[in-house]
C-alpha positions in Angstrom: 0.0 0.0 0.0 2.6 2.3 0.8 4.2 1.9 -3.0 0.7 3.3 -3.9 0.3 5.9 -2.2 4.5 6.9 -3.0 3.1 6.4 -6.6 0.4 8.8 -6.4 2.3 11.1 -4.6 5.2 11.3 -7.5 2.2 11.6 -10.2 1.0 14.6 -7.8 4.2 16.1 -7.9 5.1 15.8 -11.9 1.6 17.3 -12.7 2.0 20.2 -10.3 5.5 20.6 -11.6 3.6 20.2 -15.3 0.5 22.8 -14.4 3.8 25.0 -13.1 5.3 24.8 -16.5 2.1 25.4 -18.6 1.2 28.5 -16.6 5.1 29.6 -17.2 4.7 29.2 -20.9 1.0 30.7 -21.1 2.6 33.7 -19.0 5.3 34.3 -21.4 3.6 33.7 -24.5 1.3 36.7 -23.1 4.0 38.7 -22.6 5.0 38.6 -26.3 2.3 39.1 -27.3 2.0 42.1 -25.4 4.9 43.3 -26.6 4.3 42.6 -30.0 0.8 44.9 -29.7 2.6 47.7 -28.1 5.3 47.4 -31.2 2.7 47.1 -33.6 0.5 50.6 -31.8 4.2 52.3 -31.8 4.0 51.5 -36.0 0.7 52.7 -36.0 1.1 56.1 -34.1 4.4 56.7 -36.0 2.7 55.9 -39.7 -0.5 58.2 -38.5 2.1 61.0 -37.6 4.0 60.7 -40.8 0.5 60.7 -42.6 -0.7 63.5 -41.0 2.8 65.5 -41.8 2.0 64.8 -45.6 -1.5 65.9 -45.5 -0.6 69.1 -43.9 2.2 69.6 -46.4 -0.2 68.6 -49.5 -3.0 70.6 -48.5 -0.3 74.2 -47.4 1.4 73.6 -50.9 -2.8 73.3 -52.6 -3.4 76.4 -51.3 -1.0 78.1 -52.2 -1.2 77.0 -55.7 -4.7 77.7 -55.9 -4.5 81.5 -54.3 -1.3 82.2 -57.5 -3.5 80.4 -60.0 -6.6 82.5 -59.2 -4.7 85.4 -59.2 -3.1 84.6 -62.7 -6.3 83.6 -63.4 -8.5 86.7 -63.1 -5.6 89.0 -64.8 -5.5 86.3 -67.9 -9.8 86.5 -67.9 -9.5 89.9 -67.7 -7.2 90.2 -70.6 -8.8 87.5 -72.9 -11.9 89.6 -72.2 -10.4 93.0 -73.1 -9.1 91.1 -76.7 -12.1 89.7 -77.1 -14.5 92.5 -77.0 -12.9 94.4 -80.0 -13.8 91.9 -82.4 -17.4 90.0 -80.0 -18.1 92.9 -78.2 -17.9 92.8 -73.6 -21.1 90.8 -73.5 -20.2 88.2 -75.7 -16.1 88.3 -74.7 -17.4 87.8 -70.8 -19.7 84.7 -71.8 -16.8 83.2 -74.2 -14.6 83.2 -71.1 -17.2 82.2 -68.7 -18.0 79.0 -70.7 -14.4 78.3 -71.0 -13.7 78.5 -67.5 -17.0 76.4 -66.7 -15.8 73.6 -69.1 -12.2 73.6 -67.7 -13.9 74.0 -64.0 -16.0 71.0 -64.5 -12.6 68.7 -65.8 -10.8 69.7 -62.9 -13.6 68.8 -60.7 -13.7 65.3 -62.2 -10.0 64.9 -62.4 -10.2 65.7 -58.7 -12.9 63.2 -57.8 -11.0 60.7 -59.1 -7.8 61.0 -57.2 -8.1 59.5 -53.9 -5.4 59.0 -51.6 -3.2 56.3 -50.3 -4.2 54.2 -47.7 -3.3 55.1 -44.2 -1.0 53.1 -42.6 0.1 50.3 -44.8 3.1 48.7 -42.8 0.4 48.4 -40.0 -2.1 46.7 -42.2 0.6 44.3 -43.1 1.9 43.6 -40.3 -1.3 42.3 -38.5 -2.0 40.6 -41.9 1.1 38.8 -41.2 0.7 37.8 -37.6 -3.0 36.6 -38.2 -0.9 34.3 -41.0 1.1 33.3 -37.9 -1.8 32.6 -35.4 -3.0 30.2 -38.2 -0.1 28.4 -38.9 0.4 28.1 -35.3 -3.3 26.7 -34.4 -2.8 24.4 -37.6 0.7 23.0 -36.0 -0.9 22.7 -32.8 -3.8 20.7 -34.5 -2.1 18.2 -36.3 -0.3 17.3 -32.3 
């Protein structure tokens, strides 16, 4: 009876030491993977920053551009009208230039529609993209176990 109860006790012992082990392993893997969320928000916050940087550089530089090119704009409307009206006469030199500037307004509003920008954060997007390809692997090696 004694070799029993020595028998349970050692199978007591190795699955404490066993529970010990898997706890150990569990604890660490959640530490990683803590890690490896607080890397991956770091990536995030530093894309977003560098995003925003090249909005706010795009949109200055847009503005600019636009304020010269209206100003160029009215003096070359202005002149096109004062050619114009010695041969059309002002009324129909204004509306020649209006309907020009309509027509070339409506293509710039299209062109614009059509450009969208990048996505935001793509090293991010990636990056999570490649660690759900790692959760599966790993859940598909722990499967076939």
């Amino acid at each position: 009876m004694s070799i029993f109860s020595r028998s349970s006790e050692s199978k007591l012992t190795t699955l404490q030491k066993q529970g010990g082990s898997v706890l150990a392993n569990a604890r660490e893997a959640l530490l990683h993977t803590s890690d490896h969320l607080e890397a991956v928000l770091e990536l995030f916050r530093l894309e977003l920053r560098e995003y925003g940087e090249k909005q706010v550089r795009r949109v200055v530089a847009l503005v600019v551009g636009v304020f010269l090119l209206l100003c160029a704009y009215a003096i070359f409307c202005a002149f096109a009208c004062v050619l114009l009206s010695s041969w059309l006469g002002w009324i129909w030199a204004v509306a020649v230039v209006c309907l020009v500037n309509a027509l070339l307004g409506a293509v710039a509003i299209v062109v614009g529609l059509k450009c969208k920008p990048g996505p935001i954060a793509p090293a991010t997007l990636q990056e999570l993209k490649d660690d759900v390809q790692c959760i599966k692997l790993m859940l598909k090696g722990n499967t076939k176990s």
